[in-house]
C-alpha positions in Angstrom: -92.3 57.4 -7.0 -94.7 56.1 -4.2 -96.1 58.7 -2.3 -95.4 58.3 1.2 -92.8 55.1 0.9 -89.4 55.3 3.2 -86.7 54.8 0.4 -83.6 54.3 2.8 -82.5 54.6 6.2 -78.9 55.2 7.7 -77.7 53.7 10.9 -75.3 53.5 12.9 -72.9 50.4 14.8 -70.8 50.3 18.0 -67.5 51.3 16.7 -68.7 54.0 14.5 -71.2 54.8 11.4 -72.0 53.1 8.9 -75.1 52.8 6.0 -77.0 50.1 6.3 -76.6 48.3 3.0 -78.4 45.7 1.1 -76.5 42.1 0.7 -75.1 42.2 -2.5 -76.8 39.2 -3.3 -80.0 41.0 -3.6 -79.4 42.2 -7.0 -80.2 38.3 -8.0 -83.1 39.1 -6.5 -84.5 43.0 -8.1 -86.2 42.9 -11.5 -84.3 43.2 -14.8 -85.6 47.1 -14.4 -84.3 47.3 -11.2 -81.1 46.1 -12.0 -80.3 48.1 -14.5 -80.8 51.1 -12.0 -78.4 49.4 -9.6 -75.6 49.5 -12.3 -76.4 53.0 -13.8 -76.1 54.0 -10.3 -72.7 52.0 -9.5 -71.7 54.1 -12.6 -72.1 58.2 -11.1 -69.4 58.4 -8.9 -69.8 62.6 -8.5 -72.1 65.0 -8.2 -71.0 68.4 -8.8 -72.6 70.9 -6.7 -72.3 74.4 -7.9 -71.0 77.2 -5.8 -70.5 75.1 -3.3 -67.9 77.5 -1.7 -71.2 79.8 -1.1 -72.8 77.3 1.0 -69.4 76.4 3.5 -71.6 79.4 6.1 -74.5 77.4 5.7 -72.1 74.4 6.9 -70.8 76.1 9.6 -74.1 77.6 10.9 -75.0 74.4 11.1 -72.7 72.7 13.6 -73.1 76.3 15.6 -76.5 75.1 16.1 -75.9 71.6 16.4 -73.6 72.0 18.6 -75.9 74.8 20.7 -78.0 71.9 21.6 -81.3 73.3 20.1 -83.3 71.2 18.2 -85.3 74.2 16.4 -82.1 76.3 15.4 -80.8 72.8 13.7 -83.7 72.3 12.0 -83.5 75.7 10.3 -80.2 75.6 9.8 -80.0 71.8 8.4 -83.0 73.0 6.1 -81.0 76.2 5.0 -78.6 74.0 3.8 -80.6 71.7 2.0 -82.4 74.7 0.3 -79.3 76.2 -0.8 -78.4 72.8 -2.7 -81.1 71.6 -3.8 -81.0 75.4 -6.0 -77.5 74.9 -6.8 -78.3 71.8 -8.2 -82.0 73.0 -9.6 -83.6 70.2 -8.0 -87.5 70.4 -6.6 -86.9 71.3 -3.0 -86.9 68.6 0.1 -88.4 69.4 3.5 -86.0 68.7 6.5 -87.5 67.3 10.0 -84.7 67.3 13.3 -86.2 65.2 16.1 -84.5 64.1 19.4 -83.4 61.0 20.1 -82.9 58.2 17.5 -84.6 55.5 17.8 -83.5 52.5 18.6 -83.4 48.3 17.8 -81.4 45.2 17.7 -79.6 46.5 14.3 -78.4 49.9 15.5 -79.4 53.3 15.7 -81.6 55.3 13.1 -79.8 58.4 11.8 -81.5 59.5 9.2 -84.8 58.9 6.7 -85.9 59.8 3.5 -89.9 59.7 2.6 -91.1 60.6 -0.6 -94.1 62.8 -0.5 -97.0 61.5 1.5 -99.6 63.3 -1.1 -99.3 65.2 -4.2 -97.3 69.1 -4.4 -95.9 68.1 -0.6 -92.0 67.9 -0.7 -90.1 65.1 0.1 -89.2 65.0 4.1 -86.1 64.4 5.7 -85.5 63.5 9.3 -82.7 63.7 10.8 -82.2 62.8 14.7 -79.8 64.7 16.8 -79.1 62.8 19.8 -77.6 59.1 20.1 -80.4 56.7 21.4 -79.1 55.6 24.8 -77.1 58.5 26.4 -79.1 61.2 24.6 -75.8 63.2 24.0 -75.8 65.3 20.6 -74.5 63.8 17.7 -71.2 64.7 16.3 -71.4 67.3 13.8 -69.6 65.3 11.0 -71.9 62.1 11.4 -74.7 64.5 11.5 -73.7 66.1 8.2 -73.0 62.9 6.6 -76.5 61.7 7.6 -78.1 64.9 5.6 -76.3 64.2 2.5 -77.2 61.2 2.6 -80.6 61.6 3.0 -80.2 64.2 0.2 -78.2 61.7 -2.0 -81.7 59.7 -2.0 -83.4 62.7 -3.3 -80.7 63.2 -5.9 -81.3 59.6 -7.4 -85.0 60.8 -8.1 -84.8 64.4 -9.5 -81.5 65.2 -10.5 -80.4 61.8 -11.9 -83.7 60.5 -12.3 -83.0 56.8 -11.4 -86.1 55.9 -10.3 -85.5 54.4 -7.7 -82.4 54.8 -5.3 -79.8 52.1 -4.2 -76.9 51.7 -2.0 -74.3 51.3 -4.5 -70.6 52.0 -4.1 -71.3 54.7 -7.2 -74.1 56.2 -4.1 -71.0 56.4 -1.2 -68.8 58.0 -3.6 -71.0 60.4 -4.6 -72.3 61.3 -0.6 -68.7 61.6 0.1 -67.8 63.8 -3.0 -70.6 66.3 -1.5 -69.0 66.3 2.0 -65.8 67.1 0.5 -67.0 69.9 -1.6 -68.3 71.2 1.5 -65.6 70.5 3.9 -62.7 70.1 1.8 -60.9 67.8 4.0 -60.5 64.6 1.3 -61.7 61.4 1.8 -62.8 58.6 -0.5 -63.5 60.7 -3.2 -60.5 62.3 -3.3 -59.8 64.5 -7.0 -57.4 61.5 -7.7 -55.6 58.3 -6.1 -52.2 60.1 -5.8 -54.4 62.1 -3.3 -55.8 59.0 -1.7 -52.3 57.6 -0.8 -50.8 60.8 0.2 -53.6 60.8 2.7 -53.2 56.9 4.0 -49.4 58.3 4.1 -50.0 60.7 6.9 -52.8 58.4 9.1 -50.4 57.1 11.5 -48.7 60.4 11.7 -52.3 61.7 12.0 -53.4 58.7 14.6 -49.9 59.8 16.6 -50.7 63.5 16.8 -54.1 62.8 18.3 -53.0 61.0 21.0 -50.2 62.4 22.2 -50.1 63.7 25.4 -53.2 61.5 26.7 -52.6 59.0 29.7 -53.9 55.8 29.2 -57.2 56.5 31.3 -58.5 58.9 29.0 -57.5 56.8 26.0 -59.1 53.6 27.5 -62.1 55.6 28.5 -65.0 54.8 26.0 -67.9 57.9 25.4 -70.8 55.4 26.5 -71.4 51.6 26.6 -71.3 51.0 22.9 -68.7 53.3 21.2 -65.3 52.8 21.3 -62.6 54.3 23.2 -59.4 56.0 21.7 -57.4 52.8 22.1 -59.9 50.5 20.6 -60.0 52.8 17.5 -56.1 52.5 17.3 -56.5 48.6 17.7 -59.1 48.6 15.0 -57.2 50.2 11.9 -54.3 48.1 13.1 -56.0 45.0 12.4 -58.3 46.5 9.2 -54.9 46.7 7.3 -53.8 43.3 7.9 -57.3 42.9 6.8 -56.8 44.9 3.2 -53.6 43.5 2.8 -54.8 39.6 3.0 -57.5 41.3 0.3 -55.0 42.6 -1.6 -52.9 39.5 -2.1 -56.3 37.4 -2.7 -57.1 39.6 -5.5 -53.4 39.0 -7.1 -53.8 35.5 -6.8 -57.1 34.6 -7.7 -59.7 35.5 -10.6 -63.1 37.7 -8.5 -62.6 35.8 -5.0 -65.4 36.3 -2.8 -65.1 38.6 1.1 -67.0 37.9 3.6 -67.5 40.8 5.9 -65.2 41.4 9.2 -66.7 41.5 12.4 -64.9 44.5 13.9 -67.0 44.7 18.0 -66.3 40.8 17.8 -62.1 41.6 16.8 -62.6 44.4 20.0 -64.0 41.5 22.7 -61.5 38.5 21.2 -58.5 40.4 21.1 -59.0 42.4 24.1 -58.1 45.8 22.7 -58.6 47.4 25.9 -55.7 45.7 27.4 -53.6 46.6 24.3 -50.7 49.1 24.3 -52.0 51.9 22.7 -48.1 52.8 21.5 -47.7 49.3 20.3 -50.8 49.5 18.4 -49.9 52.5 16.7 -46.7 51.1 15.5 -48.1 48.3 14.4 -50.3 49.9 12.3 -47.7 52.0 10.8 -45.3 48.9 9.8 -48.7 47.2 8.5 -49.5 50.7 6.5 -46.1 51.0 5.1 -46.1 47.9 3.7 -49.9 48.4 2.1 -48.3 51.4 0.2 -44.9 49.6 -1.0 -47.2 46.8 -2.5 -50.0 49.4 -4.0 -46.8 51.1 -5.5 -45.5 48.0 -6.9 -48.4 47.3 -9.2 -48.9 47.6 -12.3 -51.6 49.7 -14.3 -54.0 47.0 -15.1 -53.7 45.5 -11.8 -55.2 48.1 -10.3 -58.5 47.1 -11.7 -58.4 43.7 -10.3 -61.1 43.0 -8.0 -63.3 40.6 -6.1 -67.1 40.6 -4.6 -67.6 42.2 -1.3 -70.1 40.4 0.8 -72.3 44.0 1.4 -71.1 46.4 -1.3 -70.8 44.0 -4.4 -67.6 43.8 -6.7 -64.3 46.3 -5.6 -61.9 47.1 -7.9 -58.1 47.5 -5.8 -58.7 51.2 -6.8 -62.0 50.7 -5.0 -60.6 49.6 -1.7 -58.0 52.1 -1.8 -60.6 54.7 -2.0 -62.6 52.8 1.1 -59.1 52.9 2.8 -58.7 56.5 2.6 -62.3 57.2 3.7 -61.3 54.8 6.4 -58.7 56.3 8.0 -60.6 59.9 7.7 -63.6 58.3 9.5 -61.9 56.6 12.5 -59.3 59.6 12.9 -62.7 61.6 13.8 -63.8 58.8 15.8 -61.1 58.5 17.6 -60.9 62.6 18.4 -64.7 62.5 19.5 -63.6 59.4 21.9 -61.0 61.6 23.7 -63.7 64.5 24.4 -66.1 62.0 25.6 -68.3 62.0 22.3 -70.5 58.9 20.6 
């Protein structure tokens, strides 16, 4: 561990969050040493975080002060939270910084940064920023969980797995997301199991429908700020994702490890004109194109399931794998779309 070096960074993307990730075609590139950490770290899907029903006040404390608009209540709370699992997991402790506005570039917003210490017996730091970078409005409270245990996940890979060094693997995702769920205990894509994963992608459009209802088309056109979607385009978006899984899905069947090249979702949003979509028509769409996801995922047989091909930014996925991302998918633009309709990035 180099004292002072920035291990990862999150950001974030208009259309939602997500982690900055290496090209999978890196790992040609990292030393045999290096590798070998990628692949033990693909492995750890979980990480078990005792009495975590314990620290669901510390969680909600939390997004009381998050939501109070005060950076230094935040900061104690966000590092109250940290404390308490860093000791459940009997890790060395981490120091949490909250500052004010991310900062900002070309690539997206900074969310969240993980330093190891900058000399000897000083903790690690974590900052965390609590306000998007061009309307300064507070962050939503999920994203700005998300961001901590991520941040967090980073110090995991040091002292509680001892990796030496930390990656963004698939095995990382899963294992942020199985922390958040332990905490929240709302499911996502590390569900206990995949019967739970499809029973959630069963009730998205069901979910999508309740959300909506009720709202004219104003305030479902109406995007939070210039670079986050509105309600509609969020709609428009998992429409189009599942035709997107489902082309993947058939690849896989038909060929031996095919190769994915990344979507380009804001690019989809300006060429297809979501805005001037029917929000209802959307929905249904997506629900036709969702139905027919599950009758093929149902048809398949048990080794087919472990079929897979390389994805251009988080290497090779197994069908269970995208299934998984699916489910996490649907829970991610769900709370998107809600923080649309309240007028939140």
């Amino acid at each position: 561990m180099v004292a002072g070096h920035i291990v990862r960074l999150t950001v974030a993307r208009a259309g939602g969050s997500i982690p900055a990730r290496m090209p999978f075609a890196y790992f040609e590139r990292l030393s045999r040493r290096q590798q070998g950490i990628y692949l033990r770290s693909e492995k750890i899907t979980q990480v078990a975080l005792p009495g975590a029903s314990t620290l669901r006040p510390l969680v909600r404390e939390l997004r009381s002060a998050l939501e109070s608009d005060d950076r230094a209540l935040t900061e104690s709370a966000a590092q109250l939270l940290a404390g308490g699992m860093v000791r459940a997991l009997r890790v060395p402790p981490v120091r949490v910084k909250v500052l004010a506005a991310r900062p900002h570039a070309k690539w997206g917003e900074l969310h969240g940064l993980y330093e190891t210490a900058k000399r000897p017996g000083l903790p690690p730091i974590i900052t965390l920023w609590m306000r998007t970078a061009r309307q300064k409005r507070v962050v939503a409270f999920r994203t700005f969980l998300r961001t901590l245990l991520h941040e967090i996940g980073h110090h995991l890979d040091y002292t509680l797995l001892r990796l030496g060094d930390s990656f963004h693997t698939q095995g990382f995702y899963q294992r942020e997301s199985h922390l958040f769920h332990q905490l929240v205990t709302d499911g996502g894509i590390q569900m206990a199991s995949l019967d739970e994963q499809m029973a959630r992608m069963e009730r998205t459009a069901h979910d999508f429908a309740a959300a909506i209802k009720g709202a004219s088309d104003a305030q479902l056109s109406k995007r939070p700020d210039d670079t986050n979607w509105s309600a509609k385009e969020v709609v428009c978006h998992v429409r189009d994702t599942e035709e997107s899984f489902m082309i993947r899905f058939q690849t896989v069947m038909a060929m031996d490890e095919p190769k994915f090249l990344g979507i380009e979702p804001d690019r989809w949003a300006i060429d297809r004109q979501y805005s001037r979509n029917d929000v209802q028509e959307a929905l249904e769409a997506f629900r036709a194109r969702r139905d027919e996801s599950l009758k093929f995922l149902r048809g398949l047989a048990p080794e087919q399931w472990e079929r897979g091909g390389v994805h251009a930014t988080r290497g090779r996925m197994t069908v269970k794998d995208f299934v998984g991302l699916m489910a996490w998918h649907d829970d991610n633009h769900l709370d998107q779309l809600k923080r649309a309709l309240e007028g939140k990035a």
